[in-house]
C-alpha beads as a LAMMPS data file, in Angstrom:
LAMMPS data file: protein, C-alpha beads

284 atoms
283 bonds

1 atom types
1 bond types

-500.0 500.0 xlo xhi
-500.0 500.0 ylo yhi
-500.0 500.0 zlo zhi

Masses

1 110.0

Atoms # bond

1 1 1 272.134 -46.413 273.042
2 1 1 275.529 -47.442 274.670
3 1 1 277.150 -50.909 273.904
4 1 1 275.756 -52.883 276.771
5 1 1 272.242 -52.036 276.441
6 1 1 272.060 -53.891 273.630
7 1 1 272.272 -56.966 275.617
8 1 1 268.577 -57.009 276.792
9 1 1 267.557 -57.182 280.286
10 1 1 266.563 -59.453 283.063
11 1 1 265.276 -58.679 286.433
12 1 1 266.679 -60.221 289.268
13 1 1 264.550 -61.072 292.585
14 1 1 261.707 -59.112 290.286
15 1 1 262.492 -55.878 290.806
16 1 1 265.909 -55.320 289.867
17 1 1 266.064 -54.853 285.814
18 1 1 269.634 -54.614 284.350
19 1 1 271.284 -55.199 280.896
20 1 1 272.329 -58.859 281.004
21 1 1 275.925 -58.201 279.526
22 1 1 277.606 -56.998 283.287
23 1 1 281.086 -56.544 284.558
24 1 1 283.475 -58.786 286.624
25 1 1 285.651 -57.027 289.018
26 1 1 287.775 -60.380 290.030
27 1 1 290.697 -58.587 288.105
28 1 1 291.030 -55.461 289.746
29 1 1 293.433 -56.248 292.454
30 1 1 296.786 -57.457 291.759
31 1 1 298.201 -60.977 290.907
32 1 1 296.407 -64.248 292.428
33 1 1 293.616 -61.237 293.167
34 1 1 295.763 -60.209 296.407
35 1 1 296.346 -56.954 297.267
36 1 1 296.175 -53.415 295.619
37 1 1 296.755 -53.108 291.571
38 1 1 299.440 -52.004 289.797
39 1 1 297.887 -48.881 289.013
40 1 1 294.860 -48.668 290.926
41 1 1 293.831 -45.458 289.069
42 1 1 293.621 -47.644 285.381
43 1 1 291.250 -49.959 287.804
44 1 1 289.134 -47.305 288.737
45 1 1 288.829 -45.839 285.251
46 1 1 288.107 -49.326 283.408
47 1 1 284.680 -49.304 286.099
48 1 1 284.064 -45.849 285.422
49 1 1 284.417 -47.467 281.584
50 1 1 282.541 -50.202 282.037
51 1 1 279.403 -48.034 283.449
52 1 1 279.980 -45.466 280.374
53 1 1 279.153 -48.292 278.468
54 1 1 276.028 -48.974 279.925
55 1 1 276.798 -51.823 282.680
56 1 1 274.297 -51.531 285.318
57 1 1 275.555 -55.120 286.780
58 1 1 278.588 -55.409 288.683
59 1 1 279.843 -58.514 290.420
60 1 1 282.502 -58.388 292.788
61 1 1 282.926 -60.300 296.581
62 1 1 284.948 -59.374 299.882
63 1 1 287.599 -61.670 299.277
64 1 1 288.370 -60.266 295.931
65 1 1 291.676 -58.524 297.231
66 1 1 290.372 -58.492 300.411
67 1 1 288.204 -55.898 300.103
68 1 1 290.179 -54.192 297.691
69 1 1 287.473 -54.658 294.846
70 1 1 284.999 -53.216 296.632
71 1 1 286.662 -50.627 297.549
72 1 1 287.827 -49.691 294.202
73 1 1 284.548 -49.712 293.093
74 1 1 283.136 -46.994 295.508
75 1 1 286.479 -44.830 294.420
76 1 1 285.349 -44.806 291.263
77 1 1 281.403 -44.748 291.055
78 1 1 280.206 -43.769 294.836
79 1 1 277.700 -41.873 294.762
80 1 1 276.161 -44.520 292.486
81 1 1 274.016 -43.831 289.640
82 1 1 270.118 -44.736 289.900
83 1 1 269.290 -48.135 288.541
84 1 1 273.219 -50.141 289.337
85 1 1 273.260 -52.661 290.782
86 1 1 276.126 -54.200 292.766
87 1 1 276.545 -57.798 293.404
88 1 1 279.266 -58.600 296.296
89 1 1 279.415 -61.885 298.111
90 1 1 280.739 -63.710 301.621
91 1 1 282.108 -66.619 302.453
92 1 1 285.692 -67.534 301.624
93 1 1 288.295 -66.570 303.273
94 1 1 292.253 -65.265 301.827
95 1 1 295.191 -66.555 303.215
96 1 1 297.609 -65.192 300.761
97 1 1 297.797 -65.014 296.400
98 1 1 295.344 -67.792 294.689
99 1 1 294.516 -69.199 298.074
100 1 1 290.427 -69.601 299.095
101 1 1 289.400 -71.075 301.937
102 1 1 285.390 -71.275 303.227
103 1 1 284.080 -70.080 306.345
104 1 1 280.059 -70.181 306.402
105 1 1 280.071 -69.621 310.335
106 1 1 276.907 -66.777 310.759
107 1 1 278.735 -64.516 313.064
108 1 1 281.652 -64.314 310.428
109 1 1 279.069 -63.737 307.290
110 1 1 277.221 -61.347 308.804
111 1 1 280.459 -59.410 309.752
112 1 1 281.331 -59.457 306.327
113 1 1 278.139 -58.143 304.732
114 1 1 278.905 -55.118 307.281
115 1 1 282.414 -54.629 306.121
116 1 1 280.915 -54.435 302.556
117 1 1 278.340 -52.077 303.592
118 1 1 281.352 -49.708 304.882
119 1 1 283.712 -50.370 301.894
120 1 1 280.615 -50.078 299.149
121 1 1 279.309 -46.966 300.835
122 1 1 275.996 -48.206 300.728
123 1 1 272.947 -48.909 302.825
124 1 1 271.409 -51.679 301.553
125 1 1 273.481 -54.550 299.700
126 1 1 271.564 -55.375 296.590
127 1 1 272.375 -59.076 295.850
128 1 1 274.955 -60.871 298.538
129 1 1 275.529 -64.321 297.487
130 1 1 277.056 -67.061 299.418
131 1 1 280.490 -67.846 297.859
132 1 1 280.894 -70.976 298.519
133 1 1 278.992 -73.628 301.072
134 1 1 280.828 -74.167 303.919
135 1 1 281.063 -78.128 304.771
136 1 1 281.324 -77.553 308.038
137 1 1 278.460 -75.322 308.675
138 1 1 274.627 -76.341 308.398
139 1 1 273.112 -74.348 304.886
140 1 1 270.245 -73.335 306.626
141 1 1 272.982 -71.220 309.410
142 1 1 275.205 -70.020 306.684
143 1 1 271.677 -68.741 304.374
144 1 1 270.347 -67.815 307.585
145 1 1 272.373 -65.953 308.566
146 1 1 271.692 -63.463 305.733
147 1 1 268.362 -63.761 305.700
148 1 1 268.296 -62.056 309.241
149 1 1 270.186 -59.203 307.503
150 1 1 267.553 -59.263 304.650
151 1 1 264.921 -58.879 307.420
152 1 1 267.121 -56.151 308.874
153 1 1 267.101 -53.872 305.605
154 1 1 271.002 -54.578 305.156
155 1 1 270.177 -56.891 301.955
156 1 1 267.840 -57.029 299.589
157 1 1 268.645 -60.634 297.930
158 1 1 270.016 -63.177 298.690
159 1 1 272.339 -65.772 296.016
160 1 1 274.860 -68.951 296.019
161 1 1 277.471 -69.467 294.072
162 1 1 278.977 -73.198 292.656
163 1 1 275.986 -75.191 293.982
164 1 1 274.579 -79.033 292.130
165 1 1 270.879 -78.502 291.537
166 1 1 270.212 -80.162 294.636
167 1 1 272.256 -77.624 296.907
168 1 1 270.586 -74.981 294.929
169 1 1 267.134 -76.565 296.250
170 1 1 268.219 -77.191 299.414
171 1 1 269.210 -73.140 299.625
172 1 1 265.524 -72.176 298.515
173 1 1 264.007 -74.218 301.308
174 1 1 265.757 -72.025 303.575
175 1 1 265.013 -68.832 301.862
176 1 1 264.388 -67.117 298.444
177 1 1 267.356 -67.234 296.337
178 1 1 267.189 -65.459 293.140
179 1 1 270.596 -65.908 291.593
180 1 1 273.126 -69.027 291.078
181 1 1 276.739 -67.903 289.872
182 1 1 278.547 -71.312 288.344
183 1 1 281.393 -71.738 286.159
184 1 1 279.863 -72.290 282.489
185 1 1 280.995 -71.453 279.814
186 1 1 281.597 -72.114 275.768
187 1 1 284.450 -75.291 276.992
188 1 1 283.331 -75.737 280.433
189 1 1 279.044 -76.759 280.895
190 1 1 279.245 -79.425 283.900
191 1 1 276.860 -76.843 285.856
192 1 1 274.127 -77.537 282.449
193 1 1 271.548 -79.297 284.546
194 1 1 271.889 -76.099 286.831
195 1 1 271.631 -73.513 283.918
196 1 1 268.584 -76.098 283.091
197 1 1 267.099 -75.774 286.389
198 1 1 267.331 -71.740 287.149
199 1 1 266.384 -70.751 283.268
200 1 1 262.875 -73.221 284.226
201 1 1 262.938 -71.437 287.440
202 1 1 263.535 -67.479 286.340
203 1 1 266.683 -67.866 288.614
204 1 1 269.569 -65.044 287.624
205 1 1 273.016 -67.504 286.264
206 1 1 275.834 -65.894 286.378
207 1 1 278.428 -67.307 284.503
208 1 1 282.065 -66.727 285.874
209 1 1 284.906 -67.127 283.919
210 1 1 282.404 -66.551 280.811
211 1 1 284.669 -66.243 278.593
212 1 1 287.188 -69.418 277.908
213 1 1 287.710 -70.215 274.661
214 1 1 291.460 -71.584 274.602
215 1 1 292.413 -73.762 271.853
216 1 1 288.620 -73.295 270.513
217 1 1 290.206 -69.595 269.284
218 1 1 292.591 -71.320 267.141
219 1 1 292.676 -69.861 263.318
220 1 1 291.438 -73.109 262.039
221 1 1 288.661 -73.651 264.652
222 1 1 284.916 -72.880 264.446
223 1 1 284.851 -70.226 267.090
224 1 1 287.471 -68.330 264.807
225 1 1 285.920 -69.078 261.878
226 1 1 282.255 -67.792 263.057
227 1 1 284.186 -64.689 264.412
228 1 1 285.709 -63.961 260.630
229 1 1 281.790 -64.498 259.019
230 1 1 280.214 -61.996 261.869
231 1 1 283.563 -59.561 262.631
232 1 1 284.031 -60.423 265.495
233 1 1 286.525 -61.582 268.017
234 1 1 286.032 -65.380 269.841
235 1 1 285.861 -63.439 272.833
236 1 1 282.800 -61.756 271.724
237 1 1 281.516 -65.166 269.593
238 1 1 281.348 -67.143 273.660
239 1 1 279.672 -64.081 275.057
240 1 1 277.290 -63.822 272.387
241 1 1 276.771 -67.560 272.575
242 1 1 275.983 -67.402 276.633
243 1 1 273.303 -64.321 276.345
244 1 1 271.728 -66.590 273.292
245 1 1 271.775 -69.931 275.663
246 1 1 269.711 -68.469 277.991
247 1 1 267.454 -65.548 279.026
248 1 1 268.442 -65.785 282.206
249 1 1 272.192 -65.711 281.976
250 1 1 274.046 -62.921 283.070
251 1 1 277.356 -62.662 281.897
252 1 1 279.996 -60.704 284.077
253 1 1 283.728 -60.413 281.943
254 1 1 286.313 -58.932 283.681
255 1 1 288.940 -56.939 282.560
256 1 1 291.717 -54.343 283.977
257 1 1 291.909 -52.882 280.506
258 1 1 289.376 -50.204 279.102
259 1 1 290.144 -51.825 275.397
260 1 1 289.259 -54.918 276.645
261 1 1 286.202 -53.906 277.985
262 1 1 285.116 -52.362 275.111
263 1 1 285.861 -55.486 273.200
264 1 1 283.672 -57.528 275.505
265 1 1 280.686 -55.138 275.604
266 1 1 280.650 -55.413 271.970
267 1 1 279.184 -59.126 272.393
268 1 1 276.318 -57.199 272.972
269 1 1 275.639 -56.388 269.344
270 1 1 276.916 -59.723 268.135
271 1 1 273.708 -61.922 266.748
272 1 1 274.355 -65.523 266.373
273 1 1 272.305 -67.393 263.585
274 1 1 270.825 -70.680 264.909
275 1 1 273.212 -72.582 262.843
276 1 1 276.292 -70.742 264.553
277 1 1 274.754 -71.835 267.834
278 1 1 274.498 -75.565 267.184
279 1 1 277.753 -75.493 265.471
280 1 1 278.780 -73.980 269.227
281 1 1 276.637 -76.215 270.911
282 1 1 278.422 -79.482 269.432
283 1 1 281.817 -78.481 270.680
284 1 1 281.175 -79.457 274.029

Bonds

1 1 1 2
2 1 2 3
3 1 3 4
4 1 4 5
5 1 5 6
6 1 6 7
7 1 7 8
8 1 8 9
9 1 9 10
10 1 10 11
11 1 11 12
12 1 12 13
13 1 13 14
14 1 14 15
15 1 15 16
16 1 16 17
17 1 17 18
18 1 18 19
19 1 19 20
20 1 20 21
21 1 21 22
22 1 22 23
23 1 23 24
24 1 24 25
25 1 25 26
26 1 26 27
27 1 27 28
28 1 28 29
29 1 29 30
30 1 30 31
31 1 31 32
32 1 32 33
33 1 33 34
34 1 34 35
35 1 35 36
36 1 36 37
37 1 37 38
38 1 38 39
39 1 39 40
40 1 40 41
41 1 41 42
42 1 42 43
43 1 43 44
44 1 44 45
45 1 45 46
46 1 46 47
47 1 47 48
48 1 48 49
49 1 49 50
50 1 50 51
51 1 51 52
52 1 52 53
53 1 53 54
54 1 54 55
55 1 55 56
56 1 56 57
57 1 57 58
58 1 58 59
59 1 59 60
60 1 60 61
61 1 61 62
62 1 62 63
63 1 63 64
64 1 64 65
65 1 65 66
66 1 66 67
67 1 67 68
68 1 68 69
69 1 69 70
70 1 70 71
71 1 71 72
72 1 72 73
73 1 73 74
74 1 74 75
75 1 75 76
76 1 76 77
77 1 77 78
78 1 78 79
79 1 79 80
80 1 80 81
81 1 81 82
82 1 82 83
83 1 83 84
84 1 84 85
85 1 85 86
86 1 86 87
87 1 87 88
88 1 88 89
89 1 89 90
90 1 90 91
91 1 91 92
92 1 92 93
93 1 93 94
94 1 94 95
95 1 95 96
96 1 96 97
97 1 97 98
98 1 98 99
99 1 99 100
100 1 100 101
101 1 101 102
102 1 102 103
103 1 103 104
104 1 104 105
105 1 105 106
106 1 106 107
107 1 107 108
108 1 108 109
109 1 109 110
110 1 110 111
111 1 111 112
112 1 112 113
113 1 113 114
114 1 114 115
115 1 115 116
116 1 116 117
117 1 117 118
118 1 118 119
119 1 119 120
120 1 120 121
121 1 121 122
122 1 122 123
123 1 123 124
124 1 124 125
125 1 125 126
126 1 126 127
127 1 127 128
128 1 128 129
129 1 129 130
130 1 130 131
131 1 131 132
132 1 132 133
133 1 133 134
134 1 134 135
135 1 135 136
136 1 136 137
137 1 137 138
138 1 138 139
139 1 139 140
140 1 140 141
141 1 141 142
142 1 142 143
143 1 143 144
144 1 144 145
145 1 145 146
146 1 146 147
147 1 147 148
148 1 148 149
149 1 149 150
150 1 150 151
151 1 151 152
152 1 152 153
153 1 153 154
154 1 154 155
155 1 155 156
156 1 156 157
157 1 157 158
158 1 158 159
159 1 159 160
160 1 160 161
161 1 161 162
162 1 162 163
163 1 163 164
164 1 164 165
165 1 165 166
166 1 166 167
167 1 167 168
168 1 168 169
169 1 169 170
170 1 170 171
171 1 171 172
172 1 172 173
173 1 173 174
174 1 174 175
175 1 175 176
176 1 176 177
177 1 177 178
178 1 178 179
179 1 179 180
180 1 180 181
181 1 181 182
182 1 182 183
183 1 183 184
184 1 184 185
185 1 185 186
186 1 186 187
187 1 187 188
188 1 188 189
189 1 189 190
190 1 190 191
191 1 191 192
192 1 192 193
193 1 193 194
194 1 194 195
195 1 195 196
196 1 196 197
197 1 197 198
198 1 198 199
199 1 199 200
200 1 200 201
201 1 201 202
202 1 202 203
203 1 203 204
204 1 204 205
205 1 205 206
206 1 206 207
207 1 207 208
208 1 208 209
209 1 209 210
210 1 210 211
211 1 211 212
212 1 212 213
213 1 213 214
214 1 214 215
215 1 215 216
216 1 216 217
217 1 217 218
218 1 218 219
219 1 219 220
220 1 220 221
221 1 221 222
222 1 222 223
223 1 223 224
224 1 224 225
225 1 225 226
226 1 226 227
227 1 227 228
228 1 228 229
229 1 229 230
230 1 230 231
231 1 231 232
232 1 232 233
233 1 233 234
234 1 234 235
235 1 235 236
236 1 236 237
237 1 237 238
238 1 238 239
239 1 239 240
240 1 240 241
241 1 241 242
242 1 242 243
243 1 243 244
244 1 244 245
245 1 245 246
246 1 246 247
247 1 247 248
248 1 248 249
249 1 249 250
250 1 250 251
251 1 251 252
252 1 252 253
253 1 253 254
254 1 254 255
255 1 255 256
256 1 256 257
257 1 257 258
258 1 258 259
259 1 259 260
260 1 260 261
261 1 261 262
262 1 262 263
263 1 263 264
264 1 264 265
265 1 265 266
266 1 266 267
267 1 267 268
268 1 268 269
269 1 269 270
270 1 270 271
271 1 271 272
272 1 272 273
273 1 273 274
274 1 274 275
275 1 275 276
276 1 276 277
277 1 277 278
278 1 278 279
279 1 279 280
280 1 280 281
281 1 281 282
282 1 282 283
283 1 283 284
C-alpha cells in the first residue's frame, strides 16, 4: 500500500472515489505563482512523486501560472492513469506576481474551461470549480455558465471555492455542486460553519493552505509536543488533524520538493488519539 492510501477515501459528486490526502499544485510555477519554475523538470518529477505515492487527487486552476500548472501537470502524467482525478478551476484573472483579480463573465469561463481542456489534454474536466464569485456578475451566469459545459460533456462537476454558507446555497439552487474549497486550517477555521454545513451535506472541503501551523510549531507548543509523542512532524500533526475533523475533507499540500511531499503524505499514517484532537481543537 503506498503512503497516501492510507488516508481513506471519499467520493466526490458520487462517483469519483479518491484517497482524501491529495496534492496542491499552487507551487509549481515560480514566485507569486507567475510564470515558469526554476527548474520545471524538479516540478514535473515532484507530480510524478506525488502520484507514486498514491495521490489520485490533484488540485490545480488556470490562473496558477497562467496555465503553467496545468500544463506541467500533463508533462508529467498525460496519458493519465485510470482512477485520477484532476481538479482545475476558472475565474480569476493574473495581472502580474501575487496579483488576482475575478472575472465570472460566462463567455470568459467557458473559454477558460476550453483552454484547460487543451493544456490538461483531456476530454472531459473532472471537477471545475468557480474560483472566486465575481461581484459583478449574477451566480446563477457565472455557475451557469458551466453547467452548459456539464450538459455539453466538457465537465463532469461542478465546485466553488471561498463561499459563506449562504453563497454555497445560493450556488446549489443553480446547480449541483459537490465540492467547496475554503481556507481552514489548524490556526485559521472562520469557514467552520461551512466545513459544518458540507460534512452534513456529503459536500467534498477542500482545505487550501492546509497546512499553517506558524508559531503553533514552536518547541514548547502543543503541536510540537504531540509531534515528539507520535514521531511526527507539525506538518504532518495539522494534516492528520484535518482528515480526523472531517470525513469529508480533502486535504491538497503543495510542495515543489519530492522530500516534502513525502513528508506530507506521511500524515496519512499519522493517528491522532481523541485527546490530541481536543488538545488541537482548543487552540483555535
Amino acid at each position: 500500500m503506498t503512503t497516501a492510501e492510507l488516508s481513506d477515501t471519499f467520493t466526490i459528486g458520487g462517483d469519483l472515489p479518491v484517497h482524501r490526502l491529495g496534492y496542491g499544485a499552487m507551487q509549481l510555477p515560480g514566485p507569486g505563482v507567475w510564470g515558469e519554475p526554476a527548474d520545471r523538470a524538479a516540478a514535473v518529477r515532484v507530480v510524478q512523486a506525488a502520484v507514486e505515492q498514491g495521490v489520485d487527487f490533484i488540485d490545480t486552476a488556470d490562473s496558477y501560472g497562467p496555465e503553467i500548472s496545468e500544463q506541467i501537470i500533463a508533462e508529467a502524467l498525460h496519458p493519465y492513469a485510470d482512477g485520477l482525478v484532476i481538479a482545475t478551476k476558472a475565474g480569476l484573472t493574473r495581472q502580474g506576481p501575487g496579483i488576482w483579480t475575478p472575472v465570472g463573465r460566462p463567455a470568459y469561463l467557458k473559454q477558460q474551461v476550453e483552454l484547460s481542456l487543451r493544456h490538461l489534454k483531456v476530454d472531459r474536466i473532472d471537477l471545475i470549480q468557480l474560483h472566486r464569485i465575481d461581484p459583478e456578475v449574477p451566480l446563477a451566469d457565472q455557475l451557469g455558465a458551466f453547467a452548459e459545459l456539464k450538459a455539453d460533456g466538457k465537465v463532469r462537476h461542478i465546485g466553488v471555492s471561498e463561499v459563506s454558507v449562504e453563497e454555497l446555497k445560493a450556488a446549489r439552487e443553480v446547480t449541483e455542486i459537490v465540492s467547496v474549497q475554503n481556507l481552514y486550517n489548524l490556526t485559521t477555521r472562520q469557514s467552520q460553519d461551512v466545513l459544518d454545513y458540507a460534512t452534513a451535506e456529503g459536500i467534498a472541503f477542500i482545505p487550501w493552505f492546509p497546512i499553517a501551523t506558524g508559531n503553533l510549531a514552536a518547541p514548547d507548543s502543543p503541536v510540537a509536543d504531540i509531534a515528539r509523542e507520535l514521531d511526527a512532524t507539525p506538518s504532518q500533526v495539522a494534516l492528520a488533524w484535518l482528515l480526523q475533523k472531517s470525513p469529508v475533507i480533502l486535504p491538497i499540500p503543495g510542495t515543489k520538493s519530492v522530500d516534502h511531499l513525502t513528508e506530507n503524505l506521511g500524515a496519512a499514517g499519522v493517528r491522532l488519539s481523541s485527546e490530541d484532537m481536543a488538545r488541537l481543537d482548543a487552540l483555535a
